[in-house]
FIRO-954944 format. One line per field, with one value per residue (C-alpha): x, y, z; residue number from 1; residue in one letter. Coordinates in steps of 0.05 Angstrom, whole numbers, always signed. Layout:
xx = X; ...;
yy = Y; ...;
zz = Z; ...;
n = NUM; ...;
res = A; ...;
END
This chain:
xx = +0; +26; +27; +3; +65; +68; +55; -15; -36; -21; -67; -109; -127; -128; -187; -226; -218; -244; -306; -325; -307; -345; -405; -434; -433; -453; -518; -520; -522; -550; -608; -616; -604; -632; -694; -708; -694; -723; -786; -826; -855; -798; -824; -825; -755; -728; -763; -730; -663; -666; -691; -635; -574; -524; -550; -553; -485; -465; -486; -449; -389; -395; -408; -343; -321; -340; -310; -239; -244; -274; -200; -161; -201; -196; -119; -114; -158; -113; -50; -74; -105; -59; -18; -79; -84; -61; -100; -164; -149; -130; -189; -238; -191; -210; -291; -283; -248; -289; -347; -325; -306; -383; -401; -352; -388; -455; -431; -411; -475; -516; -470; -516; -573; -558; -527; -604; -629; -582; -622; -565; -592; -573; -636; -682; -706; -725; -789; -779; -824; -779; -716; -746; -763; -688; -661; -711; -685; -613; -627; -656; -597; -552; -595; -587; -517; -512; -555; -503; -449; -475; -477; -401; -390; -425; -377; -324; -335; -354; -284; -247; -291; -276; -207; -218; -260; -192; -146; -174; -145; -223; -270; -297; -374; -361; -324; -384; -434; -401; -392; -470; -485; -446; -477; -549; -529; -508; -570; -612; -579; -588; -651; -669; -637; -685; -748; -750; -814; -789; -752; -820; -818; -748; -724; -657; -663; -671; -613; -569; -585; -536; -483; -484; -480; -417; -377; -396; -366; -313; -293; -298; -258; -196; -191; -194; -176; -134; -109; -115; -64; -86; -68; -68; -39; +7; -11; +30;
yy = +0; +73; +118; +199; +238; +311; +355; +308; +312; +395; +400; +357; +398; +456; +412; +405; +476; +489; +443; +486; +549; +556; +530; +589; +638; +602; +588; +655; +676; +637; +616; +675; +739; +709; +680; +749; +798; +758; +751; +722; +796; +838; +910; +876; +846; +919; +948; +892; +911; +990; +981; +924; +941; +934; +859; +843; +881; +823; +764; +785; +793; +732; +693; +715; +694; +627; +627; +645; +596; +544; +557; +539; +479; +452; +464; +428; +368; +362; +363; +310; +262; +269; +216; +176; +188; +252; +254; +233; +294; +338; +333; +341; +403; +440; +421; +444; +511; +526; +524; +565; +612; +611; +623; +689; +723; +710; +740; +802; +802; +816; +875; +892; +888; +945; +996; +977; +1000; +1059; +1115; +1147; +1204; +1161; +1118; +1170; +1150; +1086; +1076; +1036; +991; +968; +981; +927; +869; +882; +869; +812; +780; +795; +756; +697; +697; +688; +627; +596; +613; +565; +516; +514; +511; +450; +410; +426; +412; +343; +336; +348; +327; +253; +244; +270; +222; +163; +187; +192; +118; +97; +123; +91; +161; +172; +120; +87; +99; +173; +172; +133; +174; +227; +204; +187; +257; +289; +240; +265; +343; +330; +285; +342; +400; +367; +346; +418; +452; +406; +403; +475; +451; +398; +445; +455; +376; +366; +423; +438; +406; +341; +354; +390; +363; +291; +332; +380; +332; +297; +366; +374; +306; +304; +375; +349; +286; +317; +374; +331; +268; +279; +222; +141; +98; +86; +47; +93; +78; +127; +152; +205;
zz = +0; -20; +40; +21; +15; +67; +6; -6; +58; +66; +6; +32; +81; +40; +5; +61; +85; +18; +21; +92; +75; +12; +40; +76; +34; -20; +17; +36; -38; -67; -23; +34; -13; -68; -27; +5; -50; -115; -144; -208; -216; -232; -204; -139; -151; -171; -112; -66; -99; -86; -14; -5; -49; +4; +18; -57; -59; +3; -41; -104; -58; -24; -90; -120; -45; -70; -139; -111; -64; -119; -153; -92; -94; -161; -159; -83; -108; -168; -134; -82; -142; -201; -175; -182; -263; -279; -348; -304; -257; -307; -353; -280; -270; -340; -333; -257; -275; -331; -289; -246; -305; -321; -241; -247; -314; -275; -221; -271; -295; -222; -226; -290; -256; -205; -269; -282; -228; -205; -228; -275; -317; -375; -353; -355; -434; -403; -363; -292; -307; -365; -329; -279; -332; -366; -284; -284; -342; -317; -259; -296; -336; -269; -258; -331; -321; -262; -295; -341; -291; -252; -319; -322; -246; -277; -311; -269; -203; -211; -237; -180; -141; -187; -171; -90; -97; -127; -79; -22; +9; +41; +60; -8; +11; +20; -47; -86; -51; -79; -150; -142; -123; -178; -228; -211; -203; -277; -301; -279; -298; -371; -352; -346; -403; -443; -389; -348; -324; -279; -235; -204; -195; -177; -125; -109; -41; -81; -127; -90; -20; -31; -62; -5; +52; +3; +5; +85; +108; +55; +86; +154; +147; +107; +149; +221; +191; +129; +73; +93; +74; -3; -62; -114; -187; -220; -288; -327;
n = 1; 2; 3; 4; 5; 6; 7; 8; 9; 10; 11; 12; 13; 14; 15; 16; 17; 18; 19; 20; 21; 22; 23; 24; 25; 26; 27; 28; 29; 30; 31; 32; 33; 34; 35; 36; 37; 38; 39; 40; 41; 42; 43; 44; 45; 46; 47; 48; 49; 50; 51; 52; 53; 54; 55; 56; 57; 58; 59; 60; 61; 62; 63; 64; 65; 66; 67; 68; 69; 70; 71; 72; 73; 74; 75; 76; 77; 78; 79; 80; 81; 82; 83; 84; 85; 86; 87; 88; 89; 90; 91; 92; 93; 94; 95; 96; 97; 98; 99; 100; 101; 102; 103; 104; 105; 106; 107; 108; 109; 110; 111; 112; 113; 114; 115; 116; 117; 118; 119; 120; 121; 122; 123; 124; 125; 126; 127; 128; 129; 130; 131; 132; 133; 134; 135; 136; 137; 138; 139; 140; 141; 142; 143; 144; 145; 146; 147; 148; 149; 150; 151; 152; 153; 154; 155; 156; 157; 158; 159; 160; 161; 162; 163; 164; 165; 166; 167; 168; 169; 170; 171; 172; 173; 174; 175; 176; 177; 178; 179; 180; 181; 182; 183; 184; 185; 186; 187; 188; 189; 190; 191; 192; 193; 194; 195; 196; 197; 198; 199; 200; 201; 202; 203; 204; 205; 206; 207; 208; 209; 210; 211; 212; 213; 214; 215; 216; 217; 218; 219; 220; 221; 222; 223; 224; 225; 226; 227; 228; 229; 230; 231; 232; 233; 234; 235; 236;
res = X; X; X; X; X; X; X; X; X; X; X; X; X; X; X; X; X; X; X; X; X; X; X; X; X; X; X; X; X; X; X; X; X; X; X; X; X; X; X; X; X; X; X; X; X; X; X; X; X; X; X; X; X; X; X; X; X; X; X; X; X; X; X; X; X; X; X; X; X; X; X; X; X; X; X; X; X; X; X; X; X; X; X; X; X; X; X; X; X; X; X; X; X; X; X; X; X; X; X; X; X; X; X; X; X; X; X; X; X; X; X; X; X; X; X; X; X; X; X; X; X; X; X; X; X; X; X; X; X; X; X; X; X; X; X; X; X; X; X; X; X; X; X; X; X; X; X; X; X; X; X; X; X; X; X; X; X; X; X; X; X; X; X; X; X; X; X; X; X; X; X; X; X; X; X; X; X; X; X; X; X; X; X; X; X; X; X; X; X; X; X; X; X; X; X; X; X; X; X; X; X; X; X; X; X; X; X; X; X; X; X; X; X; X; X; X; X; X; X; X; X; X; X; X; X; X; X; X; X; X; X; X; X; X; X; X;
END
């Protein structure tokens, strides 16, 4: 059996840190600001905005929070697998990045919605009421954005957790529960492109819930309990 070198199990760490830190304000963002602020009629949604621009301000911050430390992620879990197969890791690393590439020009974009809804005199040709359904549409364009992004991440992710279930650095049900969870993020981020209605059906506690608890323990165990004694297979 191949014991995990110190630079594997620093990064590790740096993995799990990762999982944790991102969580929160990513749920914050994404759940919270957008929960509160957003609505299916846009005047109320611009209303929401103005009266609230320092929390929607908060949840574009902490998203590109989130997207920095995505990065630090993706290069920790590649430097901790590649030994594994580095072609395997590598090709997770490019879907994973570009994701996060996607999550980033999203995040540009709620900063489109506010220039919406600032008030500059070079508004004034433009009625509110249609400066609200342009901000409206913005902000559904954030959320196709991430639709678009999880297909990637369903890409991605289930091969770094082919490449953890190979390891045998974490526990192999974690690592297959994971796989399994970034499997069905990607089924039904497809799924959706081609059936939006089903999103009424299928809610993101049902699609994001498995993958959610995966990134929680994973977090948990490298940061507390780092690499086990694996058997990986080194691939150039």
């Amino acid at each position: 059996m191949t014991e995990p070198d110190a630079i594997q199990r620093r990064w590790a760490r740096v993995v799990g840190f990762s999982y944790l830190f991102a969580l929160a304000p990513a749920v914050f963002a994404e759940f919270y600001v957008s929960g509160r602020l957003v609505s299916d009629n846009a005047i109320v949604t611009a209303q929401n905005i103005i009266a609230h621009e320092r929390l929607f301000r908060l949840g574009i911050a902490s998203n590109l929070l989130v997207f920095a430390t995505d990065v630090l992620l993706v290069t920790a879990l590649y430097i901790v697998l590649e030994r594994v197969n580095r072609r395997l890791a590598l090709l997770a690393t490019f879907f994973r990045l570009i994701e996060t590439t996607i999550l980033i020009v999203a995040a540009l974009n709620d900063f489109y919605v506010l220039r919406l809804l600032s008030g500059a005199s070079y508004l004034t040709t433009v009625n509110s009421g249609e400066l609200a359904a342009l901000a409206r549409v913005s902000i559904g364009a954030h959320g196709s954005a991430y639709g678009i992004a999880l297909l990637l991440f369903g890409f991605g992710s289930p091969v770094f957790c082919y490449l953890w279930l190979r390891s045998g650095y974490i526990p192999k049900p974690l690592a297959v529960w994971g796989l399994l969870a970034s499997v069905w993020i990607g089924v039904c981020a497809f799924t959706f492109i081609v059936f939006p209605e089903l999103t009424k059906v299928i809610t993101v506690g049902y699609y994001g819930g498995p993958i959610f608890l995966f990134e929680l323990t994973i977090g948990l165990w490298l940061l507390f309990k780092s690499l086990r004694q694996g058997t990986p297979t080194t691939s150039t």
